[in-house]
C-alpha positions as CSV (number, residue, x, y, z in Angstrom):
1,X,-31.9,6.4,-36.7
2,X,-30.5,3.9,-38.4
3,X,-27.2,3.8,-37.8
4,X,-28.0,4.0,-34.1
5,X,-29.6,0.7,-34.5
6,X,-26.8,-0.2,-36.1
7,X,-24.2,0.5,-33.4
8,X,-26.9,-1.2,-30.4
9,X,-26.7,-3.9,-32.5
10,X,-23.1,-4.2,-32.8
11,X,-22.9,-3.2,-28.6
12,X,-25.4,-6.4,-28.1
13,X,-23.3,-8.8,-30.4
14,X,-20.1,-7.5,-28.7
15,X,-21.6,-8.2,-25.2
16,X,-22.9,-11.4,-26.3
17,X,-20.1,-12.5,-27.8
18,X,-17.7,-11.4,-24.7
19,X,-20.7,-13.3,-22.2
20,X,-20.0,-16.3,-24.6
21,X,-16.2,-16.1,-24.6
22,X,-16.0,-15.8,-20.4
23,X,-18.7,-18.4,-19.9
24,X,-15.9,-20.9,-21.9
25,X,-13.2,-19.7,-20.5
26,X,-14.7,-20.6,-17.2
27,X,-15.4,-24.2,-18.4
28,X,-11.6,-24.3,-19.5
29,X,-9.4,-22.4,-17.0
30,X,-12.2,-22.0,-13.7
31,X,-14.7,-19.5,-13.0
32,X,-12.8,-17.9,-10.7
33,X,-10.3,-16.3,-13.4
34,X,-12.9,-15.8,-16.4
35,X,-15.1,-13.4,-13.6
36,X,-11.7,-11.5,-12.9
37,X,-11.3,-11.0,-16.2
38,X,-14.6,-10.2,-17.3
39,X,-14.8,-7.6,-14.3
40,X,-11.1,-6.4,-16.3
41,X,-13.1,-6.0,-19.3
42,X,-16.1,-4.1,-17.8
43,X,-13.6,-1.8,-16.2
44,X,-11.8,-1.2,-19.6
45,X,-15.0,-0.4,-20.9
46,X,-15.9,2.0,-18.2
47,X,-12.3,3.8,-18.0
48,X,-12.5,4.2,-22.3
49,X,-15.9,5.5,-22.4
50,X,-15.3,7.7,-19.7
51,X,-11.8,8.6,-18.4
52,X,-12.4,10.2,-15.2
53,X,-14.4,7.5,-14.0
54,X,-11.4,5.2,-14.0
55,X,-10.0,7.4,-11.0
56,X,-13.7,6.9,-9.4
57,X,-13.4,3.3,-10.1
58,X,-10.0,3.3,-8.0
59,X,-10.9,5.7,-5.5
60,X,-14.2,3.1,-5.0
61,X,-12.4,-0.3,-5.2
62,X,-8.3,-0.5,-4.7
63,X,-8.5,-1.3,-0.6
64,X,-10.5,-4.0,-1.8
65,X,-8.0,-5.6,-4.8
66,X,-5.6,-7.4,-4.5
67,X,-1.8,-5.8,-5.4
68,X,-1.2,-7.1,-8.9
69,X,-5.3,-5.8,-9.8
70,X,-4.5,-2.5,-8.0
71,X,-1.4,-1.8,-10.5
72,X,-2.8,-3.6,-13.4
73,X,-5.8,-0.5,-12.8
74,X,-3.2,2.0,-12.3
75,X,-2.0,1.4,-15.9
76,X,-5.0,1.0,-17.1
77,X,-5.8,4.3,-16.3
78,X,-3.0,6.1,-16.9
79,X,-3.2,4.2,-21.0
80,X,-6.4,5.2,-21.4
81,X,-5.1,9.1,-20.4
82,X,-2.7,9.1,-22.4
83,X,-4.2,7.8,-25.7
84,X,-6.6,10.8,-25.1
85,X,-4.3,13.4,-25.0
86,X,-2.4,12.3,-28.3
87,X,-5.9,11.9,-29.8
88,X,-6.9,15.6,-28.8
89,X,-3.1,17.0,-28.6
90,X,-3.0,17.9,-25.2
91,X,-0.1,17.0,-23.4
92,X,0.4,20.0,-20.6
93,X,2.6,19.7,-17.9
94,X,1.4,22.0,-15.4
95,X,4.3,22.6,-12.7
96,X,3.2,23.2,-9.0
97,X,5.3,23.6,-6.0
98,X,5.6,20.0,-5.5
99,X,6.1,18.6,-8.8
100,X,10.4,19.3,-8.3
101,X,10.3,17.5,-4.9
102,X,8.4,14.4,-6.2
103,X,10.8,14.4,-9.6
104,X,14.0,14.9,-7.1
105,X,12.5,12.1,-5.0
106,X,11.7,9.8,-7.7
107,X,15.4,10.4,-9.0
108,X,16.7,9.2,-5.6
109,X,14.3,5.9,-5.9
110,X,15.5,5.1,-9.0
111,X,19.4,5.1,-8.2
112,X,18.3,3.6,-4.6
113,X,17.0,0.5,-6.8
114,X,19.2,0.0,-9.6
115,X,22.7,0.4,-7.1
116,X,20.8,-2.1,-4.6
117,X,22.2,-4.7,-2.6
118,X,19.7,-6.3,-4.1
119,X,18.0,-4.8,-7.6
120,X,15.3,-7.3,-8.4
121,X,13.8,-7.0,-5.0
122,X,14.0,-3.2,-4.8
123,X,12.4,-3.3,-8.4
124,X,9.5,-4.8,-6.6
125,X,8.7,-1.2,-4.3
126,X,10.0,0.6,-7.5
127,X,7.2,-0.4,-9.5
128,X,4.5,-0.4,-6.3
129,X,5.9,3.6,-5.8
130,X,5.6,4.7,-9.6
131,X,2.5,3.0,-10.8
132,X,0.6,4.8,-7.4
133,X,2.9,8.2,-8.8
134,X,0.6,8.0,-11.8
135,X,-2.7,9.5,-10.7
136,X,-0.2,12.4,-9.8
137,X,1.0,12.7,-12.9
138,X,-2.6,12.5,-14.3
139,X,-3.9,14.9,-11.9
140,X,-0.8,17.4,-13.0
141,X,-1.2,16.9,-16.9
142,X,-5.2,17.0,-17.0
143,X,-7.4,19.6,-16.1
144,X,-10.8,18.4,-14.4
145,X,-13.7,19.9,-13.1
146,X,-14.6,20.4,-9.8
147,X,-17.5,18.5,-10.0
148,X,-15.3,15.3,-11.1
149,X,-12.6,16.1,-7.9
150,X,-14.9,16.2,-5.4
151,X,-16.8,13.2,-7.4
152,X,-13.8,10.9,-6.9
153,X,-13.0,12.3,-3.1
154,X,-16.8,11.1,-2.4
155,X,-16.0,7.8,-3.8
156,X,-12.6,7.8,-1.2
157,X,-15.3,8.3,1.3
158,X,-17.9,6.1,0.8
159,X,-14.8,3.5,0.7
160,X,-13.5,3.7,3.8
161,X,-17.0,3.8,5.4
162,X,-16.8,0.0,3.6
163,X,-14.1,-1.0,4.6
164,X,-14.6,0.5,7.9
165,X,-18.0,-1.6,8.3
166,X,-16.1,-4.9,7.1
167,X,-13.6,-4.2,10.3
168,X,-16.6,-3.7,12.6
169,X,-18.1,-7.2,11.3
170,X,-14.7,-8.7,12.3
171,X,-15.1,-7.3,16.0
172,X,-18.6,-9.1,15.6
173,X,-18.5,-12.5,14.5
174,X,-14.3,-12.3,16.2
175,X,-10.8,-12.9,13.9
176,X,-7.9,-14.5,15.2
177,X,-5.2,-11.9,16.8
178,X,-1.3,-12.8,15.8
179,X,0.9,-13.3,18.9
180,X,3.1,-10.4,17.8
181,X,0.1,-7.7,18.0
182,X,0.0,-7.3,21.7
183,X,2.0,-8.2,24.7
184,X,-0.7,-9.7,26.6
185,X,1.2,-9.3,30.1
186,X,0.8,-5.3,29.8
187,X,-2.7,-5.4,27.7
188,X,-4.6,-8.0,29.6
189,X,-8.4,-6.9,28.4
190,X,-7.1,-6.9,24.8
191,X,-8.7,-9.8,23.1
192,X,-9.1,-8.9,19.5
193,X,-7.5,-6.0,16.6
194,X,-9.2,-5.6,13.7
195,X,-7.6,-5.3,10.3
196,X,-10.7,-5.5,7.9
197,X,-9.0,-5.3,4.2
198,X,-5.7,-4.3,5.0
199,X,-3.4,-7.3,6.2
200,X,-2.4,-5.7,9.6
201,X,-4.4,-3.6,12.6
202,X,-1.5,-0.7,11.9
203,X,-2.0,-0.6,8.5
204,X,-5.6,-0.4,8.6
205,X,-5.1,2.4,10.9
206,X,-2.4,4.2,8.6
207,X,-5.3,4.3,5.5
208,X,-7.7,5.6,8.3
209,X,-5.7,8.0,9.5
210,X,-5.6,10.1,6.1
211,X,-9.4,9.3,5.5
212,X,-10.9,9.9,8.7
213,X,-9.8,14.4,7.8
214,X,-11.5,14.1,5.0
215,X,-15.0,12.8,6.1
216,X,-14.8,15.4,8.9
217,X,-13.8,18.2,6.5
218,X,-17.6,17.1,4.4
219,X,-19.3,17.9,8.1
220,X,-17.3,21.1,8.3
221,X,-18.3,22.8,5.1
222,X,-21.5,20.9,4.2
223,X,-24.7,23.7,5.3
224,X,-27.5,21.1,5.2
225,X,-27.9,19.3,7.9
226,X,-29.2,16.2,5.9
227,X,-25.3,15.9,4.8
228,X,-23.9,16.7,7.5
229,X,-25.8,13.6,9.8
230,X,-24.9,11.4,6.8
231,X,-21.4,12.2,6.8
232,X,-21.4,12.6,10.7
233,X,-22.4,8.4,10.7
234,X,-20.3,7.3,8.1
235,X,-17.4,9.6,10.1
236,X,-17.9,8.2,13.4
237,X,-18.0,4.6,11.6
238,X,-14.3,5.2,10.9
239,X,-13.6,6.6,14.5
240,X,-15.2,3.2,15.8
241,X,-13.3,1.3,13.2
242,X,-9.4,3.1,14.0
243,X,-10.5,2.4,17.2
244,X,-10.8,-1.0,17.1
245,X,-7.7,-1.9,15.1
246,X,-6.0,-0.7,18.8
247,X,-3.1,0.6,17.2
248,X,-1.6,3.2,19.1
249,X,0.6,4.9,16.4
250,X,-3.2,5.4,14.4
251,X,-4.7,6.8,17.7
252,X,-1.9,9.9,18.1
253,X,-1.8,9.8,14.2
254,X,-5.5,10.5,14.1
255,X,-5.6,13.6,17.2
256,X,-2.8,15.3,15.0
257,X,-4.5,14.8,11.8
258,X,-8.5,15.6,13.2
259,X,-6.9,18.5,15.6
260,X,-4.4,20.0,13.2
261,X,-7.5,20.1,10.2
262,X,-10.3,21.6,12.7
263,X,-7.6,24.1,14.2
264,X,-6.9,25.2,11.2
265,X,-10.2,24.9,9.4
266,X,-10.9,27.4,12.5
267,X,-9.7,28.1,15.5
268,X,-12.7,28.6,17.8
269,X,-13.2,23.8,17.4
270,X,-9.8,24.0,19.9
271,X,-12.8,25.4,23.0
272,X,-14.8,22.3,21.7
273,X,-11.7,19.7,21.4
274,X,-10.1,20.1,24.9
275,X,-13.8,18.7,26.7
276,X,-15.0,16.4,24.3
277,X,-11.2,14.9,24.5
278,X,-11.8,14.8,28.3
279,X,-15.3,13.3,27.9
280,X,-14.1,10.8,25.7
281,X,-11.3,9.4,27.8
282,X,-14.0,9.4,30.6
283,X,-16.5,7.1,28.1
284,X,-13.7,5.2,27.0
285,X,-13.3,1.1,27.2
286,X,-11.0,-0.4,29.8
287,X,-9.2,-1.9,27.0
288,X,-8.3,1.5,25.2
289,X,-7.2,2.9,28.5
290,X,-5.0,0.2,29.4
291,X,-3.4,0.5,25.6
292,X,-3.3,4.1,25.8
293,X,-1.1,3.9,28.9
294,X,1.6,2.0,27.5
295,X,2.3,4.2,25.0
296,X,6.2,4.6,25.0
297,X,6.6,2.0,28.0
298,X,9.7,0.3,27.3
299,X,8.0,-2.5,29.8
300,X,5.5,-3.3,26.1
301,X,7.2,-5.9,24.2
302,X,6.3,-4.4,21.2
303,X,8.1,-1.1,22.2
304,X,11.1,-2.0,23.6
305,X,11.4,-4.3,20.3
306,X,11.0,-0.8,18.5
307,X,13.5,0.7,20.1
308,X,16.0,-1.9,20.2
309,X,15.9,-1.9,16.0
310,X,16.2,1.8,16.2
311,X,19.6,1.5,18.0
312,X,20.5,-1.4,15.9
313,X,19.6,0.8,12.9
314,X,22.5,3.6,13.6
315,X,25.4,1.5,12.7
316,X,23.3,0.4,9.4
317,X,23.3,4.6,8.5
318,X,27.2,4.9,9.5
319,X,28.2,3.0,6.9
320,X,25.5,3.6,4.4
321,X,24.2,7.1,4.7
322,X,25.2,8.2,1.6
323,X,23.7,5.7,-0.8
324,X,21.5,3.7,1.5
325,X,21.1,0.4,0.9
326,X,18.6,0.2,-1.8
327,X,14.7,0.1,-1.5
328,X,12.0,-2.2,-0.2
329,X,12.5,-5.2,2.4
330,X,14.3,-7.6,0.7
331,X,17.5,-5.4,0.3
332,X,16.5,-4.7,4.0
333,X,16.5,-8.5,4.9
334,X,19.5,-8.5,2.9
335,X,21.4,-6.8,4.7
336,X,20.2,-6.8,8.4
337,X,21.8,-10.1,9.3
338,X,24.9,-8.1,9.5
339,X,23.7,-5.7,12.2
340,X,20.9,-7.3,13.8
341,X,21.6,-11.1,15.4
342,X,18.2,-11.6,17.5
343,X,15.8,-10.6,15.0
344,X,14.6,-11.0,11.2
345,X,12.2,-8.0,10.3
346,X,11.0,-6.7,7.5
347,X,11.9,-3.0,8.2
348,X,12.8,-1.2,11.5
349,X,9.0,0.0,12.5
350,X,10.2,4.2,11.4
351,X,9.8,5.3,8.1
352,X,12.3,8.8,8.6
353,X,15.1,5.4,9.7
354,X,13.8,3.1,7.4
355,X,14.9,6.0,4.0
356,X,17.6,6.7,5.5
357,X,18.5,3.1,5.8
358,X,17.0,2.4,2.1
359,X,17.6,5.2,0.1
360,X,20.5,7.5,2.5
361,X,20.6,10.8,3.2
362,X,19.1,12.3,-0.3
363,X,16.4,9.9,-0.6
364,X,15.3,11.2,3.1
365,X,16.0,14.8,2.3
366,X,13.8,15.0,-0.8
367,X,11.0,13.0,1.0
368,X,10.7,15.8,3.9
369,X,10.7,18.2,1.1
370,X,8.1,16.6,-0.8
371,X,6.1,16.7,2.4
372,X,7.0,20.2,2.9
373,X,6.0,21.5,-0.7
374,X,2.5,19.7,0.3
375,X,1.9,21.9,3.1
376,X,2.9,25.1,1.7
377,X,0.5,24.1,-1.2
378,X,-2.4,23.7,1.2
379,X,-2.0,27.0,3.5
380,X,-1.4,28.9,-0.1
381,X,-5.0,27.4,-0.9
382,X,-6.4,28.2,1.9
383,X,-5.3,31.5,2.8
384,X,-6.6,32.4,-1.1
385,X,-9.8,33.5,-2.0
386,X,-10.8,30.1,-3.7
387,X,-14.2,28.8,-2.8
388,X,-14.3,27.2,0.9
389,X,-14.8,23.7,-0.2
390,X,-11.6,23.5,-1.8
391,X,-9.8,25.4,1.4
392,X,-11.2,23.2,3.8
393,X,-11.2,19.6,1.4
394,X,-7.0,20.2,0.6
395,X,-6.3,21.3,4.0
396,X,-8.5,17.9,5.1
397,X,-5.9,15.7,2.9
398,X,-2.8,17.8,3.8
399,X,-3.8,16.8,7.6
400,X,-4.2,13.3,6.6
401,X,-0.8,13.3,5.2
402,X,1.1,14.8,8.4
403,X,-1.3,12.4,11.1
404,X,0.3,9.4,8.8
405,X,3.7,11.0,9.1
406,X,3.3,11.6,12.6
407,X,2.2,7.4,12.6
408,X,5.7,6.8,10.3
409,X,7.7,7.5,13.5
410,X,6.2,3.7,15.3
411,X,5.8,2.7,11.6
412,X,7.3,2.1,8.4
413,X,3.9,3.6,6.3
414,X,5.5,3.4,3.3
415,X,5.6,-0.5,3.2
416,X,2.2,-2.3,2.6
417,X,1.4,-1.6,-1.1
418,X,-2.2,-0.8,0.0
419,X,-0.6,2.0,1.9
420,X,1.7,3.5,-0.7
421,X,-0.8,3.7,-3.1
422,X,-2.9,5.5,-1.0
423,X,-0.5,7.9,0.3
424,X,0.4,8.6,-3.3
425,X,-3.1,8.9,-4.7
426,X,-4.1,11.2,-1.9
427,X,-1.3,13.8,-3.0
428,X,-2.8,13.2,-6.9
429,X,-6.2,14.8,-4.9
430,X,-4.1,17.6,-3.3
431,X,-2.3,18.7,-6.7
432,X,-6.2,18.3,-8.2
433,X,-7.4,20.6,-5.6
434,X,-4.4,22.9,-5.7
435,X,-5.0,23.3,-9.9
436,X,-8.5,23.6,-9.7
437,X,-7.3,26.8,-6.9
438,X,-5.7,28.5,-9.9
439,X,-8.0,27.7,-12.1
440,X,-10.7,29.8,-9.7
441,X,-7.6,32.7,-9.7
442,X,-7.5,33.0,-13.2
């Protein structure tokens, strides 16, 4: 008893004492910073006293952070792993179909950067890929329950419901729309795109994109009804949101995602898909129409500018298909002046050109087979006897992954750090489902 005294007494003094040490701070250097770090502190406390809910913790907050908190997390996370398993003495490295593909890949990134036309900038997306390739390696190296996994997928969930409610307010109270959104002459009813956390409409719809399969896979599988409503709201929250954002890349992103995971998660949803897909072009807004239709127009602005830097592109990959040109957009905005005279972008709007452009021919090649190995892992799961939540949960993220890819061909989704982390944390969830698959075949 009385060395439990002892130790509240030394957690008051030590939160005292930190209170004390902020509150100063805040007099010295603003209050603005002290909060940040005290909020750093908090989080280092949580993450040491309990590991696993430092993945919670980023699941919960990263769309929100900004990109130096996001990585400074990441590490966080990752150090307090890895002191854990020298402590106990359990440093595993548990190989699974795509742990080859992501090494191969990461081999290509790493040459891609350091033989860059422009190193220092490539070290930039270098760092931004590897820190978000942590929670993989965490989620290959330690063992969790399923409890935990479908703990943290929750917390992905209850996320993007957020940040999909932040997106709606915008459409509410109204947010200014950037000239280069929309080519008003062929989308005259479209006033406003929404972008909530994420700098950009498309990007918001990227994140969306992989989310939105996952909240549908908890209505799928979930028995009582109670859940199913709840999940059902916060679901067709995120429809309303991607939606919104108007970005026509999400909206064919999202049908192959959604249709692809309730195909597969049975067949019988494809008699339900074909008139609720009629109903809802019938219900649909004016506005959504009128974007829908100018899907591959070349008479869009913003489409005929896409396919003028794809043309532009080719002459980039003649002369560097081999190497590629390093990664990340400053080696891009490097090197485009050379190529492209009427323009200045940041990448070429296709993420299967933009690797090639970037990191060459082996740099694309590994990607595809990273995204290959991620498929085969999911129909293995869910043609096993594992329990259905984990069939239909892996199969809801390896949809997510192929509506985003399917999004990468008007889009470079690998660009906005937001984005990358995400893509790379939800592959950390399919290697957790996949392990805790043969743990359930042991």
């Amino acid at each position: 008893m009385e060395v439990n005294n002892s130790s509240s007494r030394i957690n008051k003094v030590t939160i005292a004492a930190t209170a004390i040490v902020v509150a100063l701070l805040g007099l010295v250097i603003g209050i603005e910073f002290s909060l940040g770090l005290l909020l750093v502190l908090l989080g280092g406390f949580i993450i040491v006293s309990r590991p696993e809910l430092g993945i919670m913790l980023f699941a919960l907050t990263y769309p929100f952070l900004g990109d130096m908190k996001i990585m400074v997390l990441s590490f966080l996370v990752l150090a307090v792993y890895l002191f854990k398993a020298l402590r106990d003495g359990k440093i595993e490295f548990d190989r699974v179909p795509v742990t080859y593909p992501i090494i191969f890949y990461v081999v290509v990134l790493l040459f891609s950067s350091f033989l860059s036309v422009n190193p220092s900038g490539s070290l930039r997306d270098l760092a931004l890929n590897i820190t978000g390739m942590f929670f993989v390696f965490i989620a290959m190296n330690y063992e969790m329950k399923k409890e935990t996994v479908f703990s943290i997928i929750k917390f992905m969930i209850l996320s993007s419901f957020f940040v999909s409610l932040y997106g709606i307010y915008q459409y509410i109270v109204g947010v200014p729309m950037e000239s280069g959104w929309v080519d008003q002459t062929q989308n005259t009813q479209l006033k406003m795109r929404i972008y909530s956390t994420f700098e950009n409409p498309n990007v918001l719809a990227e994140y969306l994109v992989m989310m939105i399969p996952v909240s549908v896979a908890y209505i799928v599988y979930n028995k009582n009804w109670g859940k199913k409503i709840l999940f059902g709201a916060m679901c067709l929250v995120q429809i309303l949101c991607i939606g919104l954002t108007y970005s026509r890349g999400g909206w064919l992103g999202l049908v192959v995602s959604c249709g692809l995971f309730l195909v597969i998660s049975n067949y019988r949803f494809i008699f339900l898909m074909i008139p609720m897909g009629l109903l809802g072009l019938y219900l649909m807004p004016s506005s959504i129409l009128q974007r829908i239709s100018t899907i591959g127009s070349l008479k869009d602005s913003s489409n005929f500018y896409r396919f003028n830097l794809w043309q532009k592109s080719v002459d980039i990959i003649k002369d560097f298909w081999m190497s590629g040109i390093g990664l990340g957009y400053k080696a891009f905005m490097d090197i485009t002046p050379l190529y492209i005279k009427n323009a200045n972008p940041y990448h070429v709007h296709n993420t299967y050109i933009q690797l090639m452009i970037e990191t060459g021919l082996f740099g694309l090649l590994s990607f595809l087979l990273m995204i290959i190995s991620l498929v085969k892992m999911g129909f293995e799961v869910f043609s096993s006897k594992c329990s259905r939540e984990i069939k239909i949960l892996i199969m809801a993220f390896v949809c997510g992954i192929l509506g985003v890819m399917v999004h990468g061909i008007a889009e470079h989704v690998l660009f906005n750090p937001k984005i990358i982390y995400s893509f790379w944390f939800n592959i950390s969830i399919i290697v957790m489902l996949y392990r805790l698959h043969k743990k359930e075949a042991r």
